[in-house]
C-alpha positions in Angstrom: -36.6 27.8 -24.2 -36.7 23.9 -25.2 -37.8 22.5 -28.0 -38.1 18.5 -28.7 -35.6 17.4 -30.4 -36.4 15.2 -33.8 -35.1 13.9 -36.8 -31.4 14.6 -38.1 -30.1 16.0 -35.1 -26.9 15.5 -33.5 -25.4 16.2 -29.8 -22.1 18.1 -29.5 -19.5 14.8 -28.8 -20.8 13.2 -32.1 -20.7 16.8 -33.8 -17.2 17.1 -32.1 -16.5 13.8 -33.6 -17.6 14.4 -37.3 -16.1 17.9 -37.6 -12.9 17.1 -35.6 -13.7 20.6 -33.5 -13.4 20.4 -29.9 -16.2 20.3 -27.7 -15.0 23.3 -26.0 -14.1 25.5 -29.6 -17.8 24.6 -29.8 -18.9 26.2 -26.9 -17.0 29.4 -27.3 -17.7 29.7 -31.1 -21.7 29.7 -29.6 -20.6 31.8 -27.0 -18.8 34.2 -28.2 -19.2 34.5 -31.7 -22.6 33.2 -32.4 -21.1 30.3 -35.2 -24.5 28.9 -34.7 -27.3 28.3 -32.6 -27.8 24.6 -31.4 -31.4 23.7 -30.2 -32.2 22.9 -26.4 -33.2 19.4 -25.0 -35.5 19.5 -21.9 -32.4 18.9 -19.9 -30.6 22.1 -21.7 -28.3 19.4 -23.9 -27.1 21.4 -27.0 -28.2 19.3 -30.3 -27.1 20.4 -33.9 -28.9 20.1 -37.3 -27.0 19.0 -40.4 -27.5 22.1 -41.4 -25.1 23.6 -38.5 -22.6 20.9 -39.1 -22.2 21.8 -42.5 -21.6 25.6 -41.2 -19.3 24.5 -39.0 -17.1 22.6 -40.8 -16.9 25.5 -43.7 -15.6 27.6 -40.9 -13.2 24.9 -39.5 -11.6 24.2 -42.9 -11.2 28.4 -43.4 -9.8 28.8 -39.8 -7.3 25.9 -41.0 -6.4 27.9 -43.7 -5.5 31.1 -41.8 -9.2 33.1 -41.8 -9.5 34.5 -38.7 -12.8 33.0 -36.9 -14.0 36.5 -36.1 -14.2 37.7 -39.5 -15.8 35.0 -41.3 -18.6 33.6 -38.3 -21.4 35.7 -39.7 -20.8 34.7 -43.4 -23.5 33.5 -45.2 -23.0 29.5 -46.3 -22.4 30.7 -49.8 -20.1 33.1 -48.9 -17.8 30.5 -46.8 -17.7 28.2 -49.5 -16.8 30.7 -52.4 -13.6 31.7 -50.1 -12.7 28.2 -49.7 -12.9 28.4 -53.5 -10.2 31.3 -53.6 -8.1 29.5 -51.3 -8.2 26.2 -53.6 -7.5 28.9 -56.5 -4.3 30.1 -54.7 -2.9 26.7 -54.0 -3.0 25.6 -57.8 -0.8 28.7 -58.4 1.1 27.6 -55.4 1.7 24.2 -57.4 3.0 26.2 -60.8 5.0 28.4 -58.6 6.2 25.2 -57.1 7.4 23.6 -60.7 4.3 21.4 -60.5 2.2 20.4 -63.5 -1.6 21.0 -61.7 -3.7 20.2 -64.9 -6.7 17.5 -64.5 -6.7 18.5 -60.5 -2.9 17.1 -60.0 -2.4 17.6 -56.7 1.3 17.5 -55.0 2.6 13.8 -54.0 4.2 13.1 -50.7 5.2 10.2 -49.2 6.2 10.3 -45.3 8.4 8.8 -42.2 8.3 9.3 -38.7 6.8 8.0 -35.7 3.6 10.8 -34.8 3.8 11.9 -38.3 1.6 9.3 -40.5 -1.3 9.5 -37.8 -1.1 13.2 -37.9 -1.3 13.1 -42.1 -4.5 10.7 -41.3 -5.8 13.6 -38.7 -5.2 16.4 -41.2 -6.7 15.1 -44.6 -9.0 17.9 -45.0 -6.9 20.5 -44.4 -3.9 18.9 -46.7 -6.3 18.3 -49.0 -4.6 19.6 -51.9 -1.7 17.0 -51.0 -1.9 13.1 -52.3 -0.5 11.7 -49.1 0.3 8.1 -51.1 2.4 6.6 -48.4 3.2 7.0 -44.8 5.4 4.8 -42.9 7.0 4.3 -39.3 8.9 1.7 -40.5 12.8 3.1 -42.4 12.6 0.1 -44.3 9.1 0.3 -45.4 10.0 4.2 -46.2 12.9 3.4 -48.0 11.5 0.9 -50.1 8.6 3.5 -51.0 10.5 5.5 -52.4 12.2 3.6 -54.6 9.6 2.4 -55.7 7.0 4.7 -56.3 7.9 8.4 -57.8 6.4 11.5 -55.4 7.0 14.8 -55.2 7.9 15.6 -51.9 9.7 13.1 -49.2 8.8 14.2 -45.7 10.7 12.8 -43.1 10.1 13.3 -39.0 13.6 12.7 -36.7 12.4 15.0 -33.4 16.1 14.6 -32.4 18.4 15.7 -35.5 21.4 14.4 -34.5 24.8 14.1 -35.8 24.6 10.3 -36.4 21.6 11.1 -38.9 23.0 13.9 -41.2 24.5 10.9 -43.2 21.2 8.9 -43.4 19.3 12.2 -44.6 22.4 13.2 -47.0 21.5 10.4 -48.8 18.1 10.5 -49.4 18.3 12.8 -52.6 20.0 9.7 -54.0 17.9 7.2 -53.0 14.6 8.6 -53.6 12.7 9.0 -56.8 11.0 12.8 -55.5 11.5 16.0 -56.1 12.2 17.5 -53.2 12.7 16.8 -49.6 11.7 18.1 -46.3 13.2 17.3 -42.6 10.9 17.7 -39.3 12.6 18.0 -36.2 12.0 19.8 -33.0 15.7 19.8 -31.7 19.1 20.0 -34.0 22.9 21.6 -33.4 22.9 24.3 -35.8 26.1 22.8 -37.8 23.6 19.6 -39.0 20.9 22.0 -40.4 23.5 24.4 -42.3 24.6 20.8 -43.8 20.9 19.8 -44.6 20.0 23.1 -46.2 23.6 23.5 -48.7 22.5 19.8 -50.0 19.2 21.7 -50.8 17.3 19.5 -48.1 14.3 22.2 -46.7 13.6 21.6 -42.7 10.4 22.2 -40.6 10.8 23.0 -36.9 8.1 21.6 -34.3 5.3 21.6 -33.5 3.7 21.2 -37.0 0.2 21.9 -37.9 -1.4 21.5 -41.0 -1.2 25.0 -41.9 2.4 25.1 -41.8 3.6 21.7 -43.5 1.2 23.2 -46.4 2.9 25.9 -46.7 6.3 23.9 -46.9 4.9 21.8 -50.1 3.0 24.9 -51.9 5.5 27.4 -51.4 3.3 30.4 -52.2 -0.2 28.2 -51.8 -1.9 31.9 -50.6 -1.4 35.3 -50.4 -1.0 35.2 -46.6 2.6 33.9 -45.6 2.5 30.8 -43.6 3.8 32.8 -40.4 1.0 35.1 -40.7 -1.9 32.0 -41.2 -0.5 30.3 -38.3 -1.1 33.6 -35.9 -4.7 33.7 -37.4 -5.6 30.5 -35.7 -7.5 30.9 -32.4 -6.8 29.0 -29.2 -10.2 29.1 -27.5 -10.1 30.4 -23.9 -12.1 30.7 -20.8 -14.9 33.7 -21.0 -14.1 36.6 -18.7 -15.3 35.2 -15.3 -15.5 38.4 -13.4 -17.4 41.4 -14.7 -16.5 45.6 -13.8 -19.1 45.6 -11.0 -17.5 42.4 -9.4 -14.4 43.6 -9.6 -14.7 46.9 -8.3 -16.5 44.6 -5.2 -13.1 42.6 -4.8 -11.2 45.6 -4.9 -12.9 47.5 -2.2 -13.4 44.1 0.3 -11.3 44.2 3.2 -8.4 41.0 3.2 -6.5 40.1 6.0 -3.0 40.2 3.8 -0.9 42.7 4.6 -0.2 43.9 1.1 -1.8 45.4 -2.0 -1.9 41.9 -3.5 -5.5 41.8 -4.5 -5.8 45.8 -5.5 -3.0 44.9 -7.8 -4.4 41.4 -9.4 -7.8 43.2 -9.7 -5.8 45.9 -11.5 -4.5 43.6 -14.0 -7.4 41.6 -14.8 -9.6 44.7 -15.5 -6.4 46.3 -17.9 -6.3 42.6 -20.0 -9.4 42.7 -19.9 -9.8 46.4 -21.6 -6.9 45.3 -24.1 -8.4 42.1 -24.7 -11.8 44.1 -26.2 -9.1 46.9 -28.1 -7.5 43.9 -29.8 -10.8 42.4 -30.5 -12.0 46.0 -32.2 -8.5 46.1 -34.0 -9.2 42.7 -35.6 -12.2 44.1 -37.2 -11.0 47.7 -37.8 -7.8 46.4 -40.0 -8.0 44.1 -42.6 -4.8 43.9 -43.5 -3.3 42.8 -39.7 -6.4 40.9 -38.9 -4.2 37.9 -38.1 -2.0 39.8 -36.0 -4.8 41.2 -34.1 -6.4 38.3 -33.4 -3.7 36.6 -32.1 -3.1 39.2 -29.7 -6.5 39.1 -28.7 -6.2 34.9 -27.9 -3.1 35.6 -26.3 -4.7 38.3 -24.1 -7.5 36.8 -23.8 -5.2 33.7 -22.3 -3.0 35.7 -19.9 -6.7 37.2 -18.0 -7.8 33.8 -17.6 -4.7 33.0 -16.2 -4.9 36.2 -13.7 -8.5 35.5 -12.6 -7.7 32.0 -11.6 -5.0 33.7 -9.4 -7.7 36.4 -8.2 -10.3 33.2 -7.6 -7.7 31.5 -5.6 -6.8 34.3 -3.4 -10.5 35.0 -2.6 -10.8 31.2 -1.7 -7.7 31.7 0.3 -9.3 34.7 2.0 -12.6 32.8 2.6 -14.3 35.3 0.6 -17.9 34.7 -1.4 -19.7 37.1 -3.3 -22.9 38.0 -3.8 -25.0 36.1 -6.5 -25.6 38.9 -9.6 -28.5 38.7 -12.1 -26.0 39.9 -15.3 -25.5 37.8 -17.8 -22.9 35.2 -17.8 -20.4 36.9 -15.6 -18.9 34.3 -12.4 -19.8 36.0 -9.3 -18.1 32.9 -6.9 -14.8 31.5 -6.9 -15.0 27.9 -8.7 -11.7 26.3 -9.3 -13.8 23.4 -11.5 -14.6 26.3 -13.8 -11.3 27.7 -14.6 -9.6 26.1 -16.7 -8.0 27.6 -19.3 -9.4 25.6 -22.9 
């Protein structure tokens, strides 16, 4: 059904744009969980009211902060925003457990140098809210002189290499900067440099960062949910299931012209993922407690079957096979490489 579209309504690359959710997360949030329900142009475009954009940024900014999409998707608005309350609860504790004054709404200072680091700061300003990002720099200079200058709490510093030749730059950093407390990025680093860094009290963060996990690093106890655990919670989105029981069982019993089990065994697989991929899904539900770790598994899962039936689509175009056109649902009845891309 289409309806005409009026007033304050939005299509899904400016909604994209405002909320900073994928276009795809879109889709499979719709799809799959129902987030919410965008109105149809004549020519099936999806458009969104403010009122949708509002929902769906309360559940971006909860996802962000470890909620598991799952769980929260069918929350009422007032609901969604009285969790994000708790959460902004736990991270003023996090800031006395920290040794941080948080009264009038103080929230931690940081100051910042590296090359992707100050335009991922800019990316992530809703969900480092509770930081006061006062200065980011990609100059060492301009970082330098920051510093000195200007007292913050935290000094966080990206070097993806963490070389030898640096341990002295970063050993002196305590001395030269008016903060409290420093933290190191870095993807790679010889052990010897990092033992170094952490007996001059100097904390590190391994990437890739996400917002989730540099908050953790500033407000050491800013929820109840360690930051490992929040980070699992996330979802990646992935590709629906693209063949359904009936299809498979079709593939399985087609005669090839390979001269192995090949196909029985890939048609195998996909349907076992595809079982677990529904278990973990119930598990995520069931347990409370290890809803992070069950929907992890279930993204992970849900990854590794998309991954098989691109393998089972290719071997069916290999085999010059097509199958019959089904009236169920939204299950893919024909090889299309176009649509199988994992998201």
């Amino acid at each position: 059904m289409t309806v005409s579209i009026t007033g304050s309504s939005f299509g899904i690359g400016t909604v994209s744009r405002l909320t900073g959710i994928p276009m795809d997360t879109l889709r499979v949030w719709e799809r799959r969980y129902g987030a919410v329900c965008p109105r149809r142009s004549a020519q099936n475009r999806r458009f969104y009211t403010r009122e949708d954009v509002s929902r769906l940024l309360l559940i971006k900014q909860l996802v962000e902060r470890g909620e598991p999409v799952g769980s929260i998707v069918h929350l009422p608005e007032a609901e969604l925003r009285s969790r994000l309350a708790v959460h902004a609860e736990f991270q003023q504790q996090g800031l006395l457990a920290a040794g941080l004054e948080p009264d009038a709404g103080r929230r931690v200072s940081v100051i910042a140098y590296g090359d992707a680091l100050p335009h991922q700061l800019r990316h992530w300003s809703g969900p480092l809210s509770a930081l006061d990002i006062r200065a980011a720099h990609t100059l060492w200079s301009d970082f330098l002189r920051e510093g000195r200058e200007r007292q913050a709490d935290i000094a966080i510093v990206e070097f993806p290499a963490l070389s030898a030749d640096r341990l002295g730059r970063l050993l002196e950093l305590p001395a030269q900067l008016r903060t409290r407390r420093i933290v190191v990025v870095y993807a790679f680093s010889a052990r010897t440099v990092l033992e170094r860094l952490h007996q001059r009290g100097i904390q590190t963060l391994r990437a890739p960062l996400t917002p989730e996990l540099l908050l953790g690093a500033c407000l050491p106890v800013a929820a109840e949910t360690p930051p490992e655990t929040a980070i699992l919670a996330v979802p990646r989105p992935v590709a629906p299931p693209r063949f359904d029981a009936a299809t498979l069982a079709e593939i399985a019993n087609r005669e090839i012209h390979l001269p192995c089990e090949c196909p029985h065994h890939l048609v195998e697989l996909v349907s076992r993922l595809g079982a677990f991929e529904q278990y973990s899904l119930a598990c995520e539900h069931r347990h409370a407690q290890d809803a992070a770790v069950h929907a992890r598994l279930h993204a992970m899962t849900a990854e590794a079957r998309a991954l098989l039936e691109e393998a089972l689509a290719f071997l069916l175009e290999s085999e010059g096979i097509e199958l019959a056109a089904r009236d169920k649902g939204d299950a893919v009845l024909a090889p299309d490489p176009s649509a199988l891309a994992i998201s």
